[in-house]
mmCIF file of the N, C-alpha and C atoms, coordinates in Angstrom:
data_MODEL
# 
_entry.id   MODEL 
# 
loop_
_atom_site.group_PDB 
_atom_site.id 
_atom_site.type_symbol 
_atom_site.label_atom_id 
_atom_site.label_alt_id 
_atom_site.label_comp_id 
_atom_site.label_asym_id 
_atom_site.label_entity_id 
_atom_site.label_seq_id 
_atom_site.pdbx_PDB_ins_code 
_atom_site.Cartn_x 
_atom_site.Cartn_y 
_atom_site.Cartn_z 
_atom_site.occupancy 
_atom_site.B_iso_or_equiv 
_atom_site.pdbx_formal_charge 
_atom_site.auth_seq_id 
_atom_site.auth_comp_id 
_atom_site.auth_asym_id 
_atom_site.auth_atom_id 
_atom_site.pdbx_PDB_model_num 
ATOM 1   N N  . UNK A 1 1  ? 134.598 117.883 108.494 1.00 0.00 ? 1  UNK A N  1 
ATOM 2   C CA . UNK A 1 1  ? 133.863 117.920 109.740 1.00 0.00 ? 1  UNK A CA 1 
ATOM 3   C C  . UNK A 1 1  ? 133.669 119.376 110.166 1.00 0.00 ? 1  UNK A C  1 
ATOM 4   N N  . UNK A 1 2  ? 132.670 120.316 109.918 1.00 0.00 ? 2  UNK A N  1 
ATOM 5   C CA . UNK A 1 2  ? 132.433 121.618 110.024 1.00 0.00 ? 2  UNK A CA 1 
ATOM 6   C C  . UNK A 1 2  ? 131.886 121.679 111.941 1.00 0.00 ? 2  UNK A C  1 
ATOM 7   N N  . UNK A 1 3  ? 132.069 122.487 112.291 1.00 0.00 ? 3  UNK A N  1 
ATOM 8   C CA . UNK A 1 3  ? 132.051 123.055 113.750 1.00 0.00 ? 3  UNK A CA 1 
ATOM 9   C C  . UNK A 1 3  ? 130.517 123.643 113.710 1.00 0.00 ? 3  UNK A C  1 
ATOM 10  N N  . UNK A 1 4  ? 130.108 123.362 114.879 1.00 0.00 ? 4  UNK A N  1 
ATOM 11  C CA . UNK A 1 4  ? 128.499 124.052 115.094 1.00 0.00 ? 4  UNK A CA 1 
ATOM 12  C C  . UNK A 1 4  ? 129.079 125.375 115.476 1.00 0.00 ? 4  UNK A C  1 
ATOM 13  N N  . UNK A 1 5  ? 128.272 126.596 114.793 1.00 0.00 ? 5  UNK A N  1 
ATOM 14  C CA . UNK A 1 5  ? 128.597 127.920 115.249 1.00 0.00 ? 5  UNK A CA 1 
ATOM 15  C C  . UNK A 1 5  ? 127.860 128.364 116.978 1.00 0.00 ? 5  UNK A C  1 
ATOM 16  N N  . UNK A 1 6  ? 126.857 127.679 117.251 1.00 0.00 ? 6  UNK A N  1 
ATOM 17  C CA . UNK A 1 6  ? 125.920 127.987 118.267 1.00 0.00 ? 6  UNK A CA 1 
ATOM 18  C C  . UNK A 1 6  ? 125.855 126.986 119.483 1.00 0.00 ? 6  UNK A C  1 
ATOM 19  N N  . UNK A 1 7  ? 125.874 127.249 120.314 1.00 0.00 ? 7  UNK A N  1 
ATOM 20  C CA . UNK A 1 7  ? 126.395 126.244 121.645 1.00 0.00 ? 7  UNK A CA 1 
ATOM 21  C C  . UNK A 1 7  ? 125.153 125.055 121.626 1.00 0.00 ? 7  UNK A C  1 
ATOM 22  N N  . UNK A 1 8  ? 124.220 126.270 121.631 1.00 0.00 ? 8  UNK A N  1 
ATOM 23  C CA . UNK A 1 8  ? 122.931 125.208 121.958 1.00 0.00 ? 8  UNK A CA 1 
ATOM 24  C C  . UNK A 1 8  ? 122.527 124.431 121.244 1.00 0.00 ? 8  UNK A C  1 
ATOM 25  N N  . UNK A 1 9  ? 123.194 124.277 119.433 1.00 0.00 ? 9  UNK A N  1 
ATOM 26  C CA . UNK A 1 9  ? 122.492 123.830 118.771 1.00 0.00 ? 9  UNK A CA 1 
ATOM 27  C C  . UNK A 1 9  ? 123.533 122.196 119.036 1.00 0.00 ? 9  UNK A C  1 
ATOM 28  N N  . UNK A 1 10 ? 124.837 122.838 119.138 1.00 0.00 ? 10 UNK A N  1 
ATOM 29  C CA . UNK A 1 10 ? 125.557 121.234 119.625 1.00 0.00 ? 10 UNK A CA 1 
ATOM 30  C C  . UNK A 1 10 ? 125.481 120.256 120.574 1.00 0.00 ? 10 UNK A C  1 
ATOM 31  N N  . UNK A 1 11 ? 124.960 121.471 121.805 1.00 0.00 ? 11 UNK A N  1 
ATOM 32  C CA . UNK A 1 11 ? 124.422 120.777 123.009 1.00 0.00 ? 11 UNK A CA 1 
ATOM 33  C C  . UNK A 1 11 ? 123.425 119.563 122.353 1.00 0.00 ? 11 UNK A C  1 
ATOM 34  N N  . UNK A 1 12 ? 122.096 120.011 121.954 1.00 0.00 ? 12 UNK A N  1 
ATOM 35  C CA . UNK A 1 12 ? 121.471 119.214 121.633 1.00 0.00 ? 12 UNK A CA 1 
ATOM 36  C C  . UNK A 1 12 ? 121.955 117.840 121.019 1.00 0.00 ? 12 UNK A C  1 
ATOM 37  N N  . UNK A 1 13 ? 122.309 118.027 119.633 1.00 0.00 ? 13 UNK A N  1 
ATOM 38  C CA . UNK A 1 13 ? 122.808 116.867 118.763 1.00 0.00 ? 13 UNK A CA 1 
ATOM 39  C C  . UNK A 1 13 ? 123.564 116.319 119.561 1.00 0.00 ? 13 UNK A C  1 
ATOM 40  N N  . UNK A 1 14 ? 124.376 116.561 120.251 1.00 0.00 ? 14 UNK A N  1 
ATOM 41  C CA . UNK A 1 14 ? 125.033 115.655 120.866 1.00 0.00 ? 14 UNK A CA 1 
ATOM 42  C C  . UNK A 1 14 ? 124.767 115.248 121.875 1.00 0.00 ? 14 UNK A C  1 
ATOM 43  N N  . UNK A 1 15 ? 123.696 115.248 123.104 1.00 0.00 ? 15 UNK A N  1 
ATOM 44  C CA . UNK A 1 15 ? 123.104 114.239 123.466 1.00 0.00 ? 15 UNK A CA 1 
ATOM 45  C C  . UNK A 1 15 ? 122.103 113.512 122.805 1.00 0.00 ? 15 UNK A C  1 
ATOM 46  N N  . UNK A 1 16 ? 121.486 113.923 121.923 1.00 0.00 ? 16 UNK A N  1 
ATOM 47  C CA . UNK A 1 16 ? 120.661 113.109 120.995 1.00 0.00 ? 16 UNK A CA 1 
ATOM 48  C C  . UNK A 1 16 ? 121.769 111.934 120.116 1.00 0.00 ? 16 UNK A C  1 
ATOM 49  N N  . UNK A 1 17 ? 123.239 112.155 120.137 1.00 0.00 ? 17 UNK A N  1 
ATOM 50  C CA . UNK A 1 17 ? 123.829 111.620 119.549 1.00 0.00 ? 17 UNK A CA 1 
ATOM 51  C C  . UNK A 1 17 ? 124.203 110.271 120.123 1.00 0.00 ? 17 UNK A C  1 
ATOM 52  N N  . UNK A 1 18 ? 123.902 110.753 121.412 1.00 0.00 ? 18 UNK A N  1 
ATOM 53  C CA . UNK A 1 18 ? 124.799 110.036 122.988 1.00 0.00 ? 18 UNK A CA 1 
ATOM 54  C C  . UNK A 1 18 ? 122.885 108.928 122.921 1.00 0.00 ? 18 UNK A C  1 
ATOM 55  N N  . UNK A 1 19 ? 121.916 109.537 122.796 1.00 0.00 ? 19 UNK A N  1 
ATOM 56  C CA . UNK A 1 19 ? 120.901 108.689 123.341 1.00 0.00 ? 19 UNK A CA 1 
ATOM 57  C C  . UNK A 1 19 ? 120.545 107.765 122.293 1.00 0.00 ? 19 UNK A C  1 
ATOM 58  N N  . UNK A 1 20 ? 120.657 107.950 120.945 1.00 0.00 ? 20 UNK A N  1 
ATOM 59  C CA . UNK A 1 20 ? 120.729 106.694 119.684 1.00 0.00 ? 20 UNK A CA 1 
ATOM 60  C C  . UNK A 1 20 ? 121.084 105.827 119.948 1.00 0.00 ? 20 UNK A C  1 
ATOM 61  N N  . UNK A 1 21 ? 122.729 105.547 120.546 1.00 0.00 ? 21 UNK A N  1 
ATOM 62  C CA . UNK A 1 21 ? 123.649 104.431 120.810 1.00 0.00 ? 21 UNK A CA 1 
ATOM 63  C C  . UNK A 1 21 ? 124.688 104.599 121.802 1.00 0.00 ? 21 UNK A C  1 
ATOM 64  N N  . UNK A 1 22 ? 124.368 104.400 123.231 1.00 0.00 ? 22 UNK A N  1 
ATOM 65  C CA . UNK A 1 22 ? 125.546 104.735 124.015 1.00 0.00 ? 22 UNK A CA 1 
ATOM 66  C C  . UNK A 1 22 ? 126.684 104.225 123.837 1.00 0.00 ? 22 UNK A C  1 
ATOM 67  N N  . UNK A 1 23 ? 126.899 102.861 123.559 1.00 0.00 ? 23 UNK A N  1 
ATOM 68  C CA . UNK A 1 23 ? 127.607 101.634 123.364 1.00 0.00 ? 23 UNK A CA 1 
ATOM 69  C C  . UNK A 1 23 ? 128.820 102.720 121.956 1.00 0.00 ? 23 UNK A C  1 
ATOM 70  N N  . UNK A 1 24 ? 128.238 102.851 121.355 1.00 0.00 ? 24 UNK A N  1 
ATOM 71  C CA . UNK A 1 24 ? 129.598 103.994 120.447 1.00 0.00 ? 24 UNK A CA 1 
ATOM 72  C C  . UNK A 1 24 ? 129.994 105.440 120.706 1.00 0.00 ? 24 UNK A C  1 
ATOM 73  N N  . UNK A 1 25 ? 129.479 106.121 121.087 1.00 0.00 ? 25 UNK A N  1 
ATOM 74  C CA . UNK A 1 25 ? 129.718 107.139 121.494 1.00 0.00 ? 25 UNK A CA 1 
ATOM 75  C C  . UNK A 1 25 ? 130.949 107.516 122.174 1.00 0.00 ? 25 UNK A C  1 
ATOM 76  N N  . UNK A 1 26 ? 131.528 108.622 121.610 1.00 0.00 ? 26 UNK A N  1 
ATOM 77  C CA . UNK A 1 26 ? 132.543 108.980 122.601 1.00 0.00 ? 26 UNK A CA 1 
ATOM 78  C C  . UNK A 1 26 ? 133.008 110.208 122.737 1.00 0.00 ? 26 UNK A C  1 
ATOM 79  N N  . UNK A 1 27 ? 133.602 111.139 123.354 1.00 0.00 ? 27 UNK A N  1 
ATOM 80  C CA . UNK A 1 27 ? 133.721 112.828 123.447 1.00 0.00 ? 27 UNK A CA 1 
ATOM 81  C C  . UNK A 1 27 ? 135.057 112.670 123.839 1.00 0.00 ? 27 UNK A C  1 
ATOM 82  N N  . UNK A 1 28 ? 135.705 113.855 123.465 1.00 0.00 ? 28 UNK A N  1 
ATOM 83  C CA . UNK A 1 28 ? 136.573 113.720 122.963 1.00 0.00 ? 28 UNK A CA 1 
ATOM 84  C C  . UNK A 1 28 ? 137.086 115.601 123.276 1.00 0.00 ? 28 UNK A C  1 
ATOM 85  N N  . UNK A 1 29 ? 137.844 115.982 124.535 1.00 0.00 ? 29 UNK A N  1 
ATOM 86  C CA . UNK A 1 29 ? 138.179 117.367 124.330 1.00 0.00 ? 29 UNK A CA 1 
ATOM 87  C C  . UNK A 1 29 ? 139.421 117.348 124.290 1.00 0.00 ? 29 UNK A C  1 
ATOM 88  N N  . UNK A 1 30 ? 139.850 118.661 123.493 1.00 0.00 ? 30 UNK A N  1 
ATOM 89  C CA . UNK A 1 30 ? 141.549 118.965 123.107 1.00 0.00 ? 30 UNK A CA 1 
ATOM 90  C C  . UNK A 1 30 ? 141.608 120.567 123.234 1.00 0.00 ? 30 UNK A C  1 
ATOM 91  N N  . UNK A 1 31 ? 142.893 120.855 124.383 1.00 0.00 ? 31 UNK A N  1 
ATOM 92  C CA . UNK A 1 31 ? 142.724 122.704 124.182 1.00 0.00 ? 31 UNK A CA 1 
ATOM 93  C C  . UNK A 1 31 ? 144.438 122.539 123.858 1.00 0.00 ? 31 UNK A C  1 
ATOM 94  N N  . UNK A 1 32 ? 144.484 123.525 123.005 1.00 0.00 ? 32 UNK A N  1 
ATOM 95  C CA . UNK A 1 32 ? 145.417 124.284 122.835 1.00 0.00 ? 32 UNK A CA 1 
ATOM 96  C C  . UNK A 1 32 ? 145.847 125.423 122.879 1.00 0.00 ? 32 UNK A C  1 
ATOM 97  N N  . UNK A 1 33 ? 146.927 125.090 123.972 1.00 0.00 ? 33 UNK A N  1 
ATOM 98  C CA . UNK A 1 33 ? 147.437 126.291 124.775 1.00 0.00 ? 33 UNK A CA 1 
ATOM 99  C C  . UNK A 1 33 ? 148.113 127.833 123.855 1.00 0.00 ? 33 UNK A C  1 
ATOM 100 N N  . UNK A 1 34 ? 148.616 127.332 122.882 1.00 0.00 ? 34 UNK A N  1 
ATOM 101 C CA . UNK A 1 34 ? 149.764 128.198 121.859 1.00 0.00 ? 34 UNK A CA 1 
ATOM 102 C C  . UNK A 1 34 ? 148.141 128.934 121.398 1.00 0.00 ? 34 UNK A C  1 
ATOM 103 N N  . UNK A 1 35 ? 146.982 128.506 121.420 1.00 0.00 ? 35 UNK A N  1 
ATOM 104 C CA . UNK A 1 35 ? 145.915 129.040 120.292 1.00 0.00 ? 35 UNK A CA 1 
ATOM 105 C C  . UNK A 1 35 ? 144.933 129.494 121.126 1.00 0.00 ? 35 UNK A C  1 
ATOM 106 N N  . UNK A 1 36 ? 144.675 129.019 122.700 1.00 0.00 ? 36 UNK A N  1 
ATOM 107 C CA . UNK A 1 36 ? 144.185 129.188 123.718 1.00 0.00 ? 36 UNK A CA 1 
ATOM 108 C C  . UNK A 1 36 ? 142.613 128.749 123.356 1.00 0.00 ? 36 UNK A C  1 
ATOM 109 N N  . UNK A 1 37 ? 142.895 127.709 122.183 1.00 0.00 ? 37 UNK A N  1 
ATOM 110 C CA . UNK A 1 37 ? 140.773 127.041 121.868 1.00 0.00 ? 37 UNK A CA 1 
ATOM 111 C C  . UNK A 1 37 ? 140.830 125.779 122.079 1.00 0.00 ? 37 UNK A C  1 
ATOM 112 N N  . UNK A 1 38 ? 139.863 125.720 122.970 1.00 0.00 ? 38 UNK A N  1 
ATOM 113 C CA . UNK A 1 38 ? 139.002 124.194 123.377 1.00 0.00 ? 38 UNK A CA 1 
ATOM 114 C C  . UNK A 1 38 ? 138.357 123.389 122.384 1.00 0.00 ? 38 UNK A C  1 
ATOM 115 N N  . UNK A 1 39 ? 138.337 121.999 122.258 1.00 0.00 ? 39 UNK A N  1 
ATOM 116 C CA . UNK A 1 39 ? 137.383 121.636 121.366 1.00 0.00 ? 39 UNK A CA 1 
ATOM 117 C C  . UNK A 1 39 ? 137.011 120.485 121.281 1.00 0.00 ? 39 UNK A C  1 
ATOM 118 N N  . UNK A 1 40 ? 135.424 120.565 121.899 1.00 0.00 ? 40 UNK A N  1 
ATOM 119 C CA . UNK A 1 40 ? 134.831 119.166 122.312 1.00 0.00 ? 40 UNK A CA 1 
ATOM 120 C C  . UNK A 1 40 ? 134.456 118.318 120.926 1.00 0.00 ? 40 UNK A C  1 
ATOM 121 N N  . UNK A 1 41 ? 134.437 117.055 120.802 1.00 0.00 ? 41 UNK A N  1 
ATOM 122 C CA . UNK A 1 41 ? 134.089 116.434 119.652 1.00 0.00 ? 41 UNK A CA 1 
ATOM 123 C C  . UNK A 1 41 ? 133.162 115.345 120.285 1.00 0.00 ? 41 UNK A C  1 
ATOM 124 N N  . UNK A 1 42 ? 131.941 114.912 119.819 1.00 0.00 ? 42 UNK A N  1 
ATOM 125 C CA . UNK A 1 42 ? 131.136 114.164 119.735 1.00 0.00 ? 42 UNK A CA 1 
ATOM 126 C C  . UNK A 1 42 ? 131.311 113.247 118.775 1.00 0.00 ? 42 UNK A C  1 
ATOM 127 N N  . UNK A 1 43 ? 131.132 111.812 118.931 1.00 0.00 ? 43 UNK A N  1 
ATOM 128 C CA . UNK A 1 43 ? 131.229 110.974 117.574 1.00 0.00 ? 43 UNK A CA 1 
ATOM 129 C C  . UNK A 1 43 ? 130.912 109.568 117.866 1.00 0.00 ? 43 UNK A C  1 
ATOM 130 N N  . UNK A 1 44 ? 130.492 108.936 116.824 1.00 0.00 ? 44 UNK A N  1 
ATOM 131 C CA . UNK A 1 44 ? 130.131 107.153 116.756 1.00 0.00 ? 44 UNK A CA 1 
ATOM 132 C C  . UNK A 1 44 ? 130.787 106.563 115.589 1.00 0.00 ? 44 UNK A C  1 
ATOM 133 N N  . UNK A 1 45 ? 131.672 107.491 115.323 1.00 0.00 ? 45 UNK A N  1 
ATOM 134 C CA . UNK A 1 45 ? 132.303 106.938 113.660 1.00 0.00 ? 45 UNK A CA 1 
ATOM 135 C C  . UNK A 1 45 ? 131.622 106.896 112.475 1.00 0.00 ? 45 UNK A C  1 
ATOM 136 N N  . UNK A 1 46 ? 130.284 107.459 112.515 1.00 0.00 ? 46 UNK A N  1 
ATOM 137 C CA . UNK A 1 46 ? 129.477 107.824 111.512 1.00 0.00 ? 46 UNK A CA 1 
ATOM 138 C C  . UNK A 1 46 ? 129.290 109.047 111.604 1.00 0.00 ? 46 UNK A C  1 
ATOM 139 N N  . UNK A 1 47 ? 129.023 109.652 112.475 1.00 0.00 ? 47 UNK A N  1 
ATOM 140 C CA . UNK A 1 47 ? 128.116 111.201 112.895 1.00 0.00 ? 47 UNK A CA 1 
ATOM 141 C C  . UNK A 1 47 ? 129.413 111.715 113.314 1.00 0.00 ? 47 UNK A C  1 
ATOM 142 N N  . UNK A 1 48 ? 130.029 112.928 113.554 1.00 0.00 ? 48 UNK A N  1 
ATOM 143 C CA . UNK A 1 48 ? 130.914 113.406 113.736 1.00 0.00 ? 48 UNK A CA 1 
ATOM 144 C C  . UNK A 1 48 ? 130.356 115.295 114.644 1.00 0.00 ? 48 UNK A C  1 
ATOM 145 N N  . UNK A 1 49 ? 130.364 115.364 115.499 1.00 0.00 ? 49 UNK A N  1 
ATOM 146 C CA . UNK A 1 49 ? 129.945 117.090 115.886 1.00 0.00 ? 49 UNK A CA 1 
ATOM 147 C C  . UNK A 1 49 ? 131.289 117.084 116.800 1.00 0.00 ? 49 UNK A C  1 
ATOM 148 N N  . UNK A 1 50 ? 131.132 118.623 116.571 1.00 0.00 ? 50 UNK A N  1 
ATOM 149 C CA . UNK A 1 50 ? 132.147 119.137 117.052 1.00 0.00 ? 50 UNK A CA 1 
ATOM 150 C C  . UNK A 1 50 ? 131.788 120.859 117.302 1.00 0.00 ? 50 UNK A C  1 
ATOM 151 N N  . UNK A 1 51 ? 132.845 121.713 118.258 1.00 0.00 ? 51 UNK A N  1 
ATOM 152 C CA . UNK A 1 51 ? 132.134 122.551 118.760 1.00 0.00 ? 51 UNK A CA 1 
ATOM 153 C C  . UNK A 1 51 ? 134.088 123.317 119.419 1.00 0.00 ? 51 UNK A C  1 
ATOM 154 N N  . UNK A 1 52 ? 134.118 124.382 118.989 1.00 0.00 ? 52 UNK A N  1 
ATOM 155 C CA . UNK A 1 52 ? 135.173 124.784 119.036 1.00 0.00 ? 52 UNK A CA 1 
ATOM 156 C C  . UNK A 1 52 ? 134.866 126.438 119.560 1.00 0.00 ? 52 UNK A C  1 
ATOM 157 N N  . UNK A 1 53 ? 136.093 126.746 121.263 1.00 0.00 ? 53 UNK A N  1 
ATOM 158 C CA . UNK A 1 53 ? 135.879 128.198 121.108 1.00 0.00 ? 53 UNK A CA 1 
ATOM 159 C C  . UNK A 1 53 ? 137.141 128.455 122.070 1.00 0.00 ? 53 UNK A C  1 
ATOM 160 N N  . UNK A 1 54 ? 137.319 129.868 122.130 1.00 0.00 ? 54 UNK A N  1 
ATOM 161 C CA . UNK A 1 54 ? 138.637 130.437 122.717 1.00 0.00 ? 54 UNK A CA 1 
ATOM 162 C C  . UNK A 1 54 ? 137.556 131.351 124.173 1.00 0.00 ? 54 UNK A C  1 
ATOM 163 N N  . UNK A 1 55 ? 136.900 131.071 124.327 1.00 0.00 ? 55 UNK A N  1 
ATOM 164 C CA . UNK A 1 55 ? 135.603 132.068 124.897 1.00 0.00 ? 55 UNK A CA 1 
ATOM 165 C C  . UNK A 1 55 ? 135.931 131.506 126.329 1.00 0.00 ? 55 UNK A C  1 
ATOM 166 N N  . UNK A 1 56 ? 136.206 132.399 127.511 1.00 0.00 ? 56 UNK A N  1 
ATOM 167 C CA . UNK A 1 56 ? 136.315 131.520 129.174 1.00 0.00 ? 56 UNK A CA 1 
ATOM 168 C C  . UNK A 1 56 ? 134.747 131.004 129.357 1.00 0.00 ? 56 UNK A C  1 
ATOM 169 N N  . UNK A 1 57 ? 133.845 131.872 129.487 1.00 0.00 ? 57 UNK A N  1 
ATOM 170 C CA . UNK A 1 57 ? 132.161 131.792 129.648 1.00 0.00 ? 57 UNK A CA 1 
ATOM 171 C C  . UNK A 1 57 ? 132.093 130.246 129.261 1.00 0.00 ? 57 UNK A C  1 
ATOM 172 N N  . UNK A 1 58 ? 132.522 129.956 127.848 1.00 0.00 ? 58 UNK A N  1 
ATOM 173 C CA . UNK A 1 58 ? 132.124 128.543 127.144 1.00 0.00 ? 58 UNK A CA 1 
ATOM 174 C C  . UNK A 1 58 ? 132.512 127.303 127.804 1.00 0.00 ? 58 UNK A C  1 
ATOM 175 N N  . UNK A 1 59 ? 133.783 127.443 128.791 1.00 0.00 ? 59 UNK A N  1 
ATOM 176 C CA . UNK A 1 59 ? 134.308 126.203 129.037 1.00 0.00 ? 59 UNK A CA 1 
ATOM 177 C C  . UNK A 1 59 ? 133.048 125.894 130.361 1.00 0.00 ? 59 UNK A C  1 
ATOM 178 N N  . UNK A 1 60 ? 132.652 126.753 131.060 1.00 0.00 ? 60 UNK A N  1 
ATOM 179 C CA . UNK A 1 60 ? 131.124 126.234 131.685 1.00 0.00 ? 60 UNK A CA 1 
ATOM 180 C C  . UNK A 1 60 ? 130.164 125.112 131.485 1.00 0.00 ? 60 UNK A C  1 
ATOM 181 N N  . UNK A 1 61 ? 130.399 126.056 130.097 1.00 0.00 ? 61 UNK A N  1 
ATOM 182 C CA . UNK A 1 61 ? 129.034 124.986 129.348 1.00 0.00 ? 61 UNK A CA 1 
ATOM 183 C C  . UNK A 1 61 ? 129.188 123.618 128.889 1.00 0.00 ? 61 UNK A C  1 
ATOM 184 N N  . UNK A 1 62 ? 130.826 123.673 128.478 1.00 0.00 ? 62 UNK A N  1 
ATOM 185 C CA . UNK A 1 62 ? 131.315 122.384 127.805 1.00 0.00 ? 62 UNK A CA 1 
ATOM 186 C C  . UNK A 1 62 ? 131.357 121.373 129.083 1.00 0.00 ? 62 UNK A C  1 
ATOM 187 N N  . UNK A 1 63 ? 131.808 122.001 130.332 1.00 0.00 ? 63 UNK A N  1 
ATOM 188 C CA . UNK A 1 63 ? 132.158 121.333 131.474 1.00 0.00 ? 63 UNK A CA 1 
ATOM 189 C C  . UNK A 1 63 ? 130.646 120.838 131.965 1.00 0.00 ? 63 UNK A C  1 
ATOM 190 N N  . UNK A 1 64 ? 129.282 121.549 132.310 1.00 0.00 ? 64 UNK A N  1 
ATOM 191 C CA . UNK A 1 64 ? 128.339 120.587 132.145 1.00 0.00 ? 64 UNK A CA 1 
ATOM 192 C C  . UNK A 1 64 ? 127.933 119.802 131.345 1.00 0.00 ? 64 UNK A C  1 
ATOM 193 N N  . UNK A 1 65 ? 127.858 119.958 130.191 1.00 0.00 ? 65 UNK A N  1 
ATOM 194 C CA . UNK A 1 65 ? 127.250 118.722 129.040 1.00 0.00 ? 65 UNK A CA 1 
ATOM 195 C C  . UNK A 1 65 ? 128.315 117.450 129.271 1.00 0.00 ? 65 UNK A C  1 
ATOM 196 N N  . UNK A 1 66 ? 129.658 118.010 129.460 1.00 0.00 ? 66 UNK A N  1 
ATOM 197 C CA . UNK A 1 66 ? 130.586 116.485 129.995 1.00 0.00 ? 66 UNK A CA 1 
ATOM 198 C C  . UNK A 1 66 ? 130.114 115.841 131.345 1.00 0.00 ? 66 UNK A C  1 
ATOM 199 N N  . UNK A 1 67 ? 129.860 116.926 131.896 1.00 0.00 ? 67 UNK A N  1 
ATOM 200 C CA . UNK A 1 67 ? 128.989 116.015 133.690 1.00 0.00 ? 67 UNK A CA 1 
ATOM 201 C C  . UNK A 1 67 ? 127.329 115.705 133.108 1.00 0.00 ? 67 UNK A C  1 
ATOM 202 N N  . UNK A 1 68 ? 126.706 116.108 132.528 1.00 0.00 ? 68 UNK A N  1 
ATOM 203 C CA . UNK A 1 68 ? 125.599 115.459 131.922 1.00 0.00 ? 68 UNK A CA 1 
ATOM 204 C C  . UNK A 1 68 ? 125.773 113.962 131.094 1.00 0.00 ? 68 UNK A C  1 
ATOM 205 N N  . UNK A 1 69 ? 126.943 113.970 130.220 1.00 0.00 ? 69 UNK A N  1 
ATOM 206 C CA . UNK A 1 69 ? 126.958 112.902 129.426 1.00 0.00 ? 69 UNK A CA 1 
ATOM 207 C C  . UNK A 1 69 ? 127.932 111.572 130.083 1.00 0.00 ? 69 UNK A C  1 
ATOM 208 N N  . UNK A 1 70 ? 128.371 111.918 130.727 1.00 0.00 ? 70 UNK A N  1 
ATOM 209 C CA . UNK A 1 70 ? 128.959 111.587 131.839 1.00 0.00 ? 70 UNK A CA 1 
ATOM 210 C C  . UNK A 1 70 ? 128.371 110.961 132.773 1.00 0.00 ? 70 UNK A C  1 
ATOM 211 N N  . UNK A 1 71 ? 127.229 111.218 133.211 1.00 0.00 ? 71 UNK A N  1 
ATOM 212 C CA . UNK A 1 71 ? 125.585 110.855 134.548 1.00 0.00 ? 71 UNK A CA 1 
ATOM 213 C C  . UNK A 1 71 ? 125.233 109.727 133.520 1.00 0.00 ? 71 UNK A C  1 
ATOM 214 N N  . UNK A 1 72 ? 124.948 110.373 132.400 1.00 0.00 ? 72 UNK A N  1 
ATOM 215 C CA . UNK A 1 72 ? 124.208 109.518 131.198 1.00 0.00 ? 72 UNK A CA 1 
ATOM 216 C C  . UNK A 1 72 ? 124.971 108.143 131.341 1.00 0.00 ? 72 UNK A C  1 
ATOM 217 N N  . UNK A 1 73 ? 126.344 108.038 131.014 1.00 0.00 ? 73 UNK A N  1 
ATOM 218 C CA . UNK A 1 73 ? 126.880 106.836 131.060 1.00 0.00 ? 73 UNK A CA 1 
ATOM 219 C C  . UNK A 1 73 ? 127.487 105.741 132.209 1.00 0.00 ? 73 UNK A C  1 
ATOM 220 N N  . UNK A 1 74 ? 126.858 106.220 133.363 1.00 0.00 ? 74 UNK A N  1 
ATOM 221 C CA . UNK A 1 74 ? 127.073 105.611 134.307 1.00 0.00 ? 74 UNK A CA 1 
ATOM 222 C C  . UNK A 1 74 ? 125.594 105.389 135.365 1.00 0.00 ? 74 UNK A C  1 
ATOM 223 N N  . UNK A 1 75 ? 124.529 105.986 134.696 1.00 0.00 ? 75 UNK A N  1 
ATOM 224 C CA . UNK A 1 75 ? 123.552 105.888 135.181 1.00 0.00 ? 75 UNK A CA 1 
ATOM 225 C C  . UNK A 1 75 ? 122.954 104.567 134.810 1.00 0.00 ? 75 UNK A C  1 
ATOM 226 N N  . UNK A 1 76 ? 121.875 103.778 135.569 1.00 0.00 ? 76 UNK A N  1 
ATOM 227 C CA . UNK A 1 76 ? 121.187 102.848 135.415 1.00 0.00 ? 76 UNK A CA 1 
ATOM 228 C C  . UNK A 1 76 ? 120.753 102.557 134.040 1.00 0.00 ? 76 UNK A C  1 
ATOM 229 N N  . UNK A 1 77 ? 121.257 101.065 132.956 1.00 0.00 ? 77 UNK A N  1 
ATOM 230 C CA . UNK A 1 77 ? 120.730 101.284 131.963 1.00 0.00 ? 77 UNK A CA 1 
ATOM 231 C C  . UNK A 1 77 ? 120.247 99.884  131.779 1.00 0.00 ? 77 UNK A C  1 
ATOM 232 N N  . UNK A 1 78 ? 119.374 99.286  130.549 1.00 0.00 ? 78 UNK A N  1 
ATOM 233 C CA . UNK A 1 78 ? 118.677 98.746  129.940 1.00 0.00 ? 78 UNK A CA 1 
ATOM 234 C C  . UNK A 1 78 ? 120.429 97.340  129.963 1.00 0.00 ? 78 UNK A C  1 
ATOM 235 N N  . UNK A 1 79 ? 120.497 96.808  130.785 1.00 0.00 ? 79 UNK A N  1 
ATOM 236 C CA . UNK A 1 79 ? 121.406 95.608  130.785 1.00 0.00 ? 79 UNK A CA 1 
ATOM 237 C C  . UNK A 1 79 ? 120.807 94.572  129.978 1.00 0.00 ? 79 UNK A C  1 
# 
């Protein structure tokens, strides 16, 4: 499971990952303190992204796409 080097390029895939099939989807963050890196994982048990950094700036970004994907799954859907 290789790590996207570029924020934006994970951003993407992974709401495109989230809009295929909400019903599997799931994210998934883990920081470790001893290593001081965050690391969000996207996945449906087929597709796997992931997105790893020690960077303060980054946890911003990770922290909206979780309140984006987050809106996504509690917003009005196709019942």
């Amino acid at each position: 499971m290789p790590y996207y080097q570029t924020w934006e390029e994970f951003a993407r895939a992974a709401e495109k990952l989230y809009l295929t099939d909400p019903m599997k989807v799931r994210v998934v963050l883990k920081y470790r303190h001893c290593d001081g890196n965050l690391c969000i994982k996207v996945t449906d048990n087929a597709v796997c992204l992931q997105y790893k950094t020690d960077q303060a700036q980054d946890v911003k970004k990770i922290e909206k796409l979780h309140g984006k994907l987050m809106r996504l799954m509690v917003g009005p859907g196709d019942c």
